[in-house]
Backbone as a printed PyTorch tensor [residue, N CA C, xyz], in Angstrom:
tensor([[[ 27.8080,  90.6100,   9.5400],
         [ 27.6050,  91.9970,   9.1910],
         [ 26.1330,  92.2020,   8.8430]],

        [[ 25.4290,  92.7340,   9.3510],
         [ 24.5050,  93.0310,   9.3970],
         [ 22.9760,  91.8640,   9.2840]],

        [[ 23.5040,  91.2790,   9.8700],
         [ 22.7730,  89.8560,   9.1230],
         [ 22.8670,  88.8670,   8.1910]],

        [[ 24.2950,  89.2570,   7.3960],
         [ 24.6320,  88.4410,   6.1990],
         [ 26.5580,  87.7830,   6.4440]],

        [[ 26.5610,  86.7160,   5.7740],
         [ 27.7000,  86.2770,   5.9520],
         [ 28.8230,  87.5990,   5.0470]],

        [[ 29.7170,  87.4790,   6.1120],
         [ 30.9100,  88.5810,   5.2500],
         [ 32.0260,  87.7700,   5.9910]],

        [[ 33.1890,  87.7270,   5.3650],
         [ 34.2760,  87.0830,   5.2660],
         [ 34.6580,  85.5010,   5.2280]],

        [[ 35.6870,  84.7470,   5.7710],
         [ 36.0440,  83.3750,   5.6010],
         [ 34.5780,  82.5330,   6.4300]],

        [[ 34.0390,  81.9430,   5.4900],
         [ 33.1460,  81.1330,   6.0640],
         [ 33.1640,  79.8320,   5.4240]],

        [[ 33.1330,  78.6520,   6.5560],
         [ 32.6480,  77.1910,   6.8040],
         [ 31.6040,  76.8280,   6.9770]],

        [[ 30.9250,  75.7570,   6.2360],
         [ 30.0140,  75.0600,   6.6210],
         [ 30.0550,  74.0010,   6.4480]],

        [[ 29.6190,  73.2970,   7.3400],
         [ 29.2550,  71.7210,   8.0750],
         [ 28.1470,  71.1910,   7.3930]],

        [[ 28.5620,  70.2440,   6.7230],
         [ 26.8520,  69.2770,   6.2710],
         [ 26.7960,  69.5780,   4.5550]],

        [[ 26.5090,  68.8850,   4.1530],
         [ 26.2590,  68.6910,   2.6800],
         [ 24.7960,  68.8570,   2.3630]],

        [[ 25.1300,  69.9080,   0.8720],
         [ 23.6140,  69.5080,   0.5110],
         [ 23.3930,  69.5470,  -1.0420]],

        [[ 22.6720,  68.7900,  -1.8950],
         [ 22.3400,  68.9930,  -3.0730],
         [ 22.2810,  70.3600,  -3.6990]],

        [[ 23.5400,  70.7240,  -4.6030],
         [ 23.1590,  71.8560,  -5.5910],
         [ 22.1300,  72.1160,  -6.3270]],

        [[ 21.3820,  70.6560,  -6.9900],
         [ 20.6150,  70.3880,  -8.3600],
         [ 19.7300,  70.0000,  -7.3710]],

        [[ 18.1580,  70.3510,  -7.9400],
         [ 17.1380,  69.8220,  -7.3510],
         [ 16.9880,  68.0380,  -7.4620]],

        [[ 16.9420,  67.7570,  -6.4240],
         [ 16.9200,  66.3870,  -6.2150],
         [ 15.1520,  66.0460,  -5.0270]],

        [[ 14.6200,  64.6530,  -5.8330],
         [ 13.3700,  64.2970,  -5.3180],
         [ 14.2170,  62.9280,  -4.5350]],

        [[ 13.8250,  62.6160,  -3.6150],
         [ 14.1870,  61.1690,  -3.0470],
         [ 13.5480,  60.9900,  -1.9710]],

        [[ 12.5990,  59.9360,  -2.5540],
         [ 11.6560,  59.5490,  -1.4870],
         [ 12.2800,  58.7670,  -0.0090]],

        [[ 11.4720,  58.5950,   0.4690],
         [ 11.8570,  58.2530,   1.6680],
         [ 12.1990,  56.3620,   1.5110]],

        [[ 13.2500,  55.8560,   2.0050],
         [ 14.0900,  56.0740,   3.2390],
         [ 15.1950,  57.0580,   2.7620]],

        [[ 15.8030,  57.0260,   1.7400],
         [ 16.6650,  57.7880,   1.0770],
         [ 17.0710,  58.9320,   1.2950]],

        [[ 15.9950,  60.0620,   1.4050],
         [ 16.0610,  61.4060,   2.1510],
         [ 16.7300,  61.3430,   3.3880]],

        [[ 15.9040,  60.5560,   4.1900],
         [ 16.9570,  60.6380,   5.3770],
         [ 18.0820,  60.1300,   5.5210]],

        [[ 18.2480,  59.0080,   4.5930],
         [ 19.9930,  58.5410,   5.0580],
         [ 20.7690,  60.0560,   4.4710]],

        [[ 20.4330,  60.4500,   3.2400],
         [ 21.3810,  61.1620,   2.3990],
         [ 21.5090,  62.3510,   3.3720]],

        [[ 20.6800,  62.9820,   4.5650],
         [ 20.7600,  64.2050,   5.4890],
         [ 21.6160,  63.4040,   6.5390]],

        [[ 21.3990,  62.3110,   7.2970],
         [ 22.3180,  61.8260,   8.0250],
         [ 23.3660,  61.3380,   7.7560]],

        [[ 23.6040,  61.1620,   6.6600],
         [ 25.3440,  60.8010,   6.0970],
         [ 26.0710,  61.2650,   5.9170]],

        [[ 25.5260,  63.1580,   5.2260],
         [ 26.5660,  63.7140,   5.0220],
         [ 26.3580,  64.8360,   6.1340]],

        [[ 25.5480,  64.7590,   7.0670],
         [ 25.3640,  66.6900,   8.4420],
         [ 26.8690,  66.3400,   9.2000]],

        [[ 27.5930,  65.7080,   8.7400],
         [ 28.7960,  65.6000,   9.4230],
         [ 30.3200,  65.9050,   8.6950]],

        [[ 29.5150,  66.0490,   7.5530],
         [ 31.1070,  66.4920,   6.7480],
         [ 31.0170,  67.9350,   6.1840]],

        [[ 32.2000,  68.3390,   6.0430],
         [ 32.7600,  69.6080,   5.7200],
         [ 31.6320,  69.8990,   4.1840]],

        [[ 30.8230,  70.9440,   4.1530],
         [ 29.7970,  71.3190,   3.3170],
         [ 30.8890,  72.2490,   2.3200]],

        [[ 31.3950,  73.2870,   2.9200],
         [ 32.0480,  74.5920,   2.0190],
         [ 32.5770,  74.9100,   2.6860]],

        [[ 34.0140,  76.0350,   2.4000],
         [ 35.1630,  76.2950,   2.5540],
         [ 35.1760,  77.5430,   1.4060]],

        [[ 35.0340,  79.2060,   2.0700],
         [ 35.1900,  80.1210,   1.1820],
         [ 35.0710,  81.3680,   2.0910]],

        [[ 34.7960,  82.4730,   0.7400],
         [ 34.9160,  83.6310,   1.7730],
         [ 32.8480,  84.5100,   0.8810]],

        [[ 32.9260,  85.1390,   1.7220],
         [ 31.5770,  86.0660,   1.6990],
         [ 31.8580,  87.1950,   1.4720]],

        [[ 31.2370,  88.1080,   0.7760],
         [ 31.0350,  89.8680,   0.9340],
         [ 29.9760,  90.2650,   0.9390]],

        [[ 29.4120,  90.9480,   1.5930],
         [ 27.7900,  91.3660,   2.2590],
         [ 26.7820,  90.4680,   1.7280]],

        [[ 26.9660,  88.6620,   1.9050],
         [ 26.1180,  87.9090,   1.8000],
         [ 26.7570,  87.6740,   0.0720]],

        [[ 27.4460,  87.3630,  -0.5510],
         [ 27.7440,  87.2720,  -1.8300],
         [ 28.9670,  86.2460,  -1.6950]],

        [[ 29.0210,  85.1680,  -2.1360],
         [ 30.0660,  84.0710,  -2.3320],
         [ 31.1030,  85.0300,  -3.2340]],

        [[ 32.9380,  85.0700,  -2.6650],
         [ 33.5830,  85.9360,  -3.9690],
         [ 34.9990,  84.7020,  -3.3490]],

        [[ 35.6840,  84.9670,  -4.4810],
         [ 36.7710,  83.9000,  -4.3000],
         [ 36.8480,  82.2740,  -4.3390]],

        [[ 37.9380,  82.3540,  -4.1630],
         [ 37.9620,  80.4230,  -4.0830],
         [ 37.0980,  80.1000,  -2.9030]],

        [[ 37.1780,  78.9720,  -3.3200],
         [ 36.4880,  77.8360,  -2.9130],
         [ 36.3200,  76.8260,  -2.8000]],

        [[ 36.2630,  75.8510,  -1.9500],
         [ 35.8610,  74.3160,  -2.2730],
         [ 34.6940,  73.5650,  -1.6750]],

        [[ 33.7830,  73.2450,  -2.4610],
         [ 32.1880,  72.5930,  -2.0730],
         [ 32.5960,  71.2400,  -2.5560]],

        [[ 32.2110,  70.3630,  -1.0540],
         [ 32.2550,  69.0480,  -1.1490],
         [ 30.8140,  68.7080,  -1.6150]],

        [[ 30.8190,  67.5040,  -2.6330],
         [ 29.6380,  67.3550,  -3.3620],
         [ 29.1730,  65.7080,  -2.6550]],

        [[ 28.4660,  65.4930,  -2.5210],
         [ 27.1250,  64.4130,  -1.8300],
         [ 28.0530,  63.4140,  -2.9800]],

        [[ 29.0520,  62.2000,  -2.0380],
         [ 30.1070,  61.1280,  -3.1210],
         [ 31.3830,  61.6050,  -2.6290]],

        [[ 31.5890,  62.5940,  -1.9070],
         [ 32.8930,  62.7340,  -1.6120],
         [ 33.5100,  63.4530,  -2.7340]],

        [[ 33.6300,  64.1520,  -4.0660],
         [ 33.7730,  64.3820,  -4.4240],
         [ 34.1020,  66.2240,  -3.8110]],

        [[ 34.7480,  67.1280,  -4.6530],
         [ 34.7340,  68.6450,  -4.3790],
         [ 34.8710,  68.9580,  -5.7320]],

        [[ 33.6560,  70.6700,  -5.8240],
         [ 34.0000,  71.8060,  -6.6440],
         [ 35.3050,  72.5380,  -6.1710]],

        [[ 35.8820,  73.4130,  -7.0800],
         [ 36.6990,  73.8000,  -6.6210],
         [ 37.1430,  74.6870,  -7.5050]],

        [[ 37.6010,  75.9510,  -6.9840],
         [ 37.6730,  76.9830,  -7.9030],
         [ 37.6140,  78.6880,  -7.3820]],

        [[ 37.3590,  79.4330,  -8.4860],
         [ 36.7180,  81.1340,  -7.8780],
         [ 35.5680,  81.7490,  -8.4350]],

        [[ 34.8240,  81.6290,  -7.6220],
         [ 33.5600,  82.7650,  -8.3550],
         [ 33.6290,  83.5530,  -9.0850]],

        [[ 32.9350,  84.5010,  -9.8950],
         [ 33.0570,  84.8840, -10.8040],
         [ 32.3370,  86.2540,  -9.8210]],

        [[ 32.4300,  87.4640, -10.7340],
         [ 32.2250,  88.5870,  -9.7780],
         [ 30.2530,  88.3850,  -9.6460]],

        [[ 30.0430,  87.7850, -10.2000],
         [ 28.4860,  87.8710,  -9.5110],
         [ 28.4520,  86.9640,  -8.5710]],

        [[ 29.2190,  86.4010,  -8.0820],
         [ 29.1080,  85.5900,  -6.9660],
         [ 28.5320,  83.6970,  -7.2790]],

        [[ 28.8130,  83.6950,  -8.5800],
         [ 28.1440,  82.3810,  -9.4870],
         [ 29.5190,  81.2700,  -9.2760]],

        [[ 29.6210,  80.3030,  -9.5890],
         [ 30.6220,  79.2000,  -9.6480],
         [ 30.2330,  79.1110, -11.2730]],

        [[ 30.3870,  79.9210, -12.1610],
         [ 30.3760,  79.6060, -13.7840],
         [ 32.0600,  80.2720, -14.0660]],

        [[ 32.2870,  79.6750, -15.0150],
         [ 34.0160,  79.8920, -15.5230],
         [ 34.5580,  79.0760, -16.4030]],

        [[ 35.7840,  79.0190, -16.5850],
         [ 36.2390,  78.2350, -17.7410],
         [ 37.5570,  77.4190, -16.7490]],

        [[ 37.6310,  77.8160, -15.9370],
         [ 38.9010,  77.5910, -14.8960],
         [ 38.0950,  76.5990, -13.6360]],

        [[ 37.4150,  75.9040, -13.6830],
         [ 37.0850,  75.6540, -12.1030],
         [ 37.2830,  73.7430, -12.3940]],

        [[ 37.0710,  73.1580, -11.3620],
         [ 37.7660,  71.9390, -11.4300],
         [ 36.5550,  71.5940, -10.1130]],

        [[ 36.3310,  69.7690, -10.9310],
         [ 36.0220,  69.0040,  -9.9490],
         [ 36.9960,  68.2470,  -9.8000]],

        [[ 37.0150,  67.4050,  -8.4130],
         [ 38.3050,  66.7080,  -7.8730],
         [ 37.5800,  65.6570,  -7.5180]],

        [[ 37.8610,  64.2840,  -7.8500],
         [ 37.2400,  63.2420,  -6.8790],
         [ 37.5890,  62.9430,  -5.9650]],

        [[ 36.8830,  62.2650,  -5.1820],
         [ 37.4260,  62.0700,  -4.0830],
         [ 38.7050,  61.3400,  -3.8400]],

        [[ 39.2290,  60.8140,  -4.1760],
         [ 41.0660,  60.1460,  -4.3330],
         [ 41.9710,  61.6300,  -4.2580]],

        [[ 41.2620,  62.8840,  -4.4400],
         [ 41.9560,  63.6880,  -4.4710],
         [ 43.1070,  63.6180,  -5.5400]],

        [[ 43.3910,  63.0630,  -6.4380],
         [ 44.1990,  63.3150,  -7.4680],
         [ 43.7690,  63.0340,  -8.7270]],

        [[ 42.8690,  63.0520,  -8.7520],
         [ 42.3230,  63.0560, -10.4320],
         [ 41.1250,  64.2660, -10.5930]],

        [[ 40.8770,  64.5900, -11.5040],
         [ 39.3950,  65.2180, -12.1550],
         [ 39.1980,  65.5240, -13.1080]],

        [[ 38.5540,  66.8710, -13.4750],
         [ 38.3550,  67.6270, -14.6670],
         [ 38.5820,  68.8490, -14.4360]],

        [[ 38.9130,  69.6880, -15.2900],
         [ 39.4510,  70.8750, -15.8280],
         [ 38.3800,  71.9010, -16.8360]],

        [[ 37.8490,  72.6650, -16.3480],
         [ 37.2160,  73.1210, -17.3700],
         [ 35.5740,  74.0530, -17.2950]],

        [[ 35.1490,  74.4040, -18.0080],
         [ 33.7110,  75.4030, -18.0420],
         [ 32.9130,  74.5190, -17.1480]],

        [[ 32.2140,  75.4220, -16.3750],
         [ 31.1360,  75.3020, -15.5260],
         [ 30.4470,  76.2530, -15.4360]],

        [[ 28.9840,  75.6070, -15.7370],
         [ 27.4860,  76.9250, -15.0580],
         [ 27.0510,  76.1060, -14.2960]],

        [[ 27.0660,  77.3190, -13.0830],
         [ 26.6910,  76.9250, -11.8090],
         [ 26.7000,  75.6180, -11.4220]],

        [[ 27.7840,  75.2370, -11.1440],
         [ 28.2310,  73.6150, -10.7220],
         [ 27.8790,  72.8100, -12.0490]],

        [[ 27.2780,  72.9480, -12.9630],
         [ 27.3920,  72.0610, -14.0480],
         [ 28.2390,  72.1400, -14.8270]],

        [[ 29.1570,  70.9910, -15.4070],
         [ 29.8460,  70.7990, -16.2680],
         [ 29.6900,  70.8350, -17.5000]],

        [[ 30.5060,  71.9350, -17.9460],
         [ 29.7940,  72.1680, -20.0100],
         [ 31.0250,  71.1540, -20.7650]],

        [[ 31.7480,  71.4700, -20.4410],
         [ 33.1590,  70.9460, -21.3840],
         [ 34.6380,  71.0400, -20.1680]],

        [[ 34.7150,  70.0170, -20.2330],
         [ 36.1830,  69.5820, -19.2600],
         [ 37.3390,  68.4380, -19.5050]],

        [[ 38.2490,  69.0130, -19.5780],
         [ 39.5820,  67.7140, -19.8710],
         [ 39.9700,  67.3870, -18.2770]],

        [[ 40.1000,  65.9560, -18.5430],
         [ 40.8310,  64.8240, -17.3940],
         [ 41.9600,  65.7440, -16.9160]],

        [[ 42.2140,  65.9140, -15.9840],
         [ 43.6140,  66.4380, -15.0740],
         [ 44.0370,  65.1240, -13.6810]],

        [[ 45.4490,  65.2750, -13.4980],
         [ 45.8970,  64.8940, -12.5880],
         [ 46.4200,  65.9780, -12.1430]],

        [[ 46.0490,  65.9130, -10.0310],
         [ 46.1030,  66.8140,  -9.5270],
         [ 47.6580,  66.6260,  -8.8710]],

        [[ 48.4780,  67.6160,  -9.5430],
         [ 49.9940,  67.4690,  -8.5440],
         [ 50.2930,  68.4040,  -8.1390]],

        [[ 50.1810,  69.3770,  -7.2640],
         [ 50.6650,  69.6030,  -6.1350],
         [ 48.9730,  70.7980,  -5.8260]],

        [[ 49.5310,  71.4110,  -4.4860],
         [ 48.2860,  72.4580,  -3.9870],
         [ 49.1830,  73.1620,  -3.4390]],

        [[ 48.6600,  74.3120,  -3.1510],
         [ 49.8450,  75.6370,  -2.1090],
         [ 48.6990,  76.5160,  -1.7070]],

        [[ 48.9430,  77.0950,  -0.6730],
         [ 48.0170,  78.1130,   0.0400],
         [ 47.7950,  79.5600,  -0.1180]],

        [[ 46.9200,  79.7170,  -0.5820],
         [ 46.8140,  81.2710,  -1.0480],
         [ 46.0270,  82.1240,  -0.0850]],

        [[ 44.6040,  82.1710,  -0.3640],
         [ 43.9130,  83.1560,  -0.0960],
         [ 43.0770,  81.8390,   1.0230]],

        [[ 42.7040,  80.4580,   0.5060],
         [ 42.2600,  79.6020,   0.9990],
         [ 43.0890,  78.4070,   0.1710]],

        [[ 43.1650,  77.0880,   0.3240],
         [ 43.7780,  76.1720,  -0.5270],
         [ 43.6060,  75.7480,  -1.7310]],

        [[ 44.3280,  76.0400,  -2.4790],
         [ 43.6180,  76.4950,  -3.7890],
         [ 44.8750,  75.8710,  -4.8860]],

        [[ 44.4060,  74.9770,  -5.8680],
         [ 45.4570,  74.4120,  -7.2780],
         [ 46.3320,  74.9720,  -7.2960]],

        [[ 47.3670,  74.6280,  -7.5530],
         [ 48.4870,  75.2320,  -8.0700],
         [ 49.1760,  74.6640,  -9.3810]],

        [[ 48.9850,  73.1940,  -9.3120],
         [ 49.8320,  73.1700, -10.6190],
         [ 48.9330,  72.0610, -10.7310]],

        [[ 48.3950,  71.1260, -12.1210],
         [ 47.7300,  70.3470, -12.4780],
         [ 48.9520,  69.7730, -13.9860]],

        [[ 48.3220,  68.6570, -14.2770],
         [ 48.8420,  67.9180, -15.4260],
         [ 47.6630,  67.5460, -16.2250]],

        [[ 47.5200,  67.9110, -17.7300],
         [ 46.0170,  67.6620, -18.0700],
         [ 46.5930,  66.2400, -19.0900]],

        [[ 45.7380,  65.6220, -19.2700],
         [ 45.8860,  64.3890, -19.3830],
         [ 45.9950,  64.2060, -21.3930]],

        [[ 46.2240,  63.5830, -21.4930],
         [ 45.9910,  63.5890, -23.1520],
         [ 44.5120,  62.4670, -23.6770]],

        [[ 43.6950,  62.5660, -22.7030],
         [ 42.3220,  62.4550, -23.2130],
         [ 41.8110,  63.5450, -24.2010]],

        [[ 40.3570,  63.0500, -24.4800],
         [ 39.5340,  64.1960, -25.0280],
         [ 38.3920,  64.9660, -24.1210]],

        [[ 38.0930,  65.8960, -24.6540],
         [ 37.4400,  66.4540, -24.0750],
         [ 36.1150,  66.2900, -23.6430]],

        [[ 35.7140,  65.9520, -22.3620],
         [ 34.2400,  65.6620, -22.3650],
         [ 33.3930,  66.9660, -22.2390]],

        [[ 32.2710,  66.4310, -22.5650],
         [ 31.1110,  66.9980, -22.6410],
         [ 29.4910,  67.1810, -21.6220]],

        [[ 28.9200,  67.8070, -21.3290],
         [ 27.7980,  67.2130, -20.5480],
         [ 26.7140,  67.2890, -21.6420]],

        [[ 26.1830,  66.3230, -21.4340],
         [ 25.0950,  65.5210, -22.1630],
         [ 23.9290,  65.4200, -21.5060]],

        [[ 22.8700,  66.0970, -21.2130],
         [ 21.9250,  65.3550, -20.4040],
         [ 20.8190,  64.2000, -20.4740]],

        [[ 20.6820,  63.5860, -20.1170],
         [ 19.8800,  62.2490, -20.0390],
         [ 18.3850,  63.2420, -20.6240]],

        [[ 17.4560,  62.0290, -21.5080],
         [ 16.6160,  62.1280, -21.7140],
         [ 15.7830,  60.6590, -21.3340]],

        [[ 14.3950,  60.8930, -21.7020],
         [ 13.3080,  59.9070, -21.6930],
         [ 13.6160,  59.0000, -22.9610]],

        [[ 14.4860,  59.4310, -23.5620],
         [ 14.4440,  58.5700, -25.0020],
         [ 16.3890,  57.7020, -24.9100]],

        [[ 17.6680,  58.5580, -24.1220],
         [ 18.8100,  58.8750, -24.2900],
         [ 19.4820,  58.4190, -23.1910]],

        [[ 20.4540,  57.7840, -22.9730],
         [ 21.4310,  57.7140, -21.5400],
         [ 23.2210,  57.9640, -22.6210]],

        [[ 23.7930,  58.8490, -22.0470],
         [ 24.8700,  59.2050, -22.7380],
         [ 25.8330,  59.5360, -22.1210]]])
């Protein structure tokens, strides 16, 4: 539509959310390893990410979840999945970062709008946290 993505759109190939430096040889394996796997799985409105979703993350891993009406992946509902597909976390995210999330096991999925959770089991862990690494800190 007019130059901008509008409706169910796919993309092919993975790429870093978070600014990432990686010198070379590294750069290039990490572009040739993943230009072959499923990048995203969602829908568009005049160039604006709205709805579920699932972004495969560089590890095999997926976001997964619904935008928020500005078109952001921040919420209290969105879930990473590892790659085993049955485990993750549950919980707040800004913009793909993890603020606070409980362990879930993933049991079952059903088809909605795109493939999207349906029922989860949250685990009787505690709640993690994101912590970020410092020059002084590894946590």
């Amino acid at each position: 539509m007019n130059g901008v993505a509008h409706g169910p759109v796919i993309i092919k190939g993975l790429a870093p959310i978070l600014p990432v430096r990686l010198e070379r040889p590294y750069a290039d394996l990490v572009r040739s390893v993943d230009s072959e796997k499923l990048g995203f799985i969602g829908r568009f409105s005049n160039g604006y990410p709205e709805g579920t979703f699932w972004l495969q993350m560089i590890g095999g891993g997926f976001m997964h979840g619904k935008f928020n009406q500005k078109g952001e992946a921040t919420g209290k509902e969105l879930f990473y999945i590892y790659p085993d597909m049955e485990t993750g976390f549950q919980g707040s995210f800004t913009n793909f970062v993890m603020e606070k999330a409980s362990a879930v096991d993933i049991v079952s999925t059903e088809c909605e709008e795109l493939l999207s959770i349906s029922k989860v089991d949250m685990k009787s862990e505690p709640i993690f946290y994101y912590n970020p690494p410092t020059n002084v800190r590894y946590t």
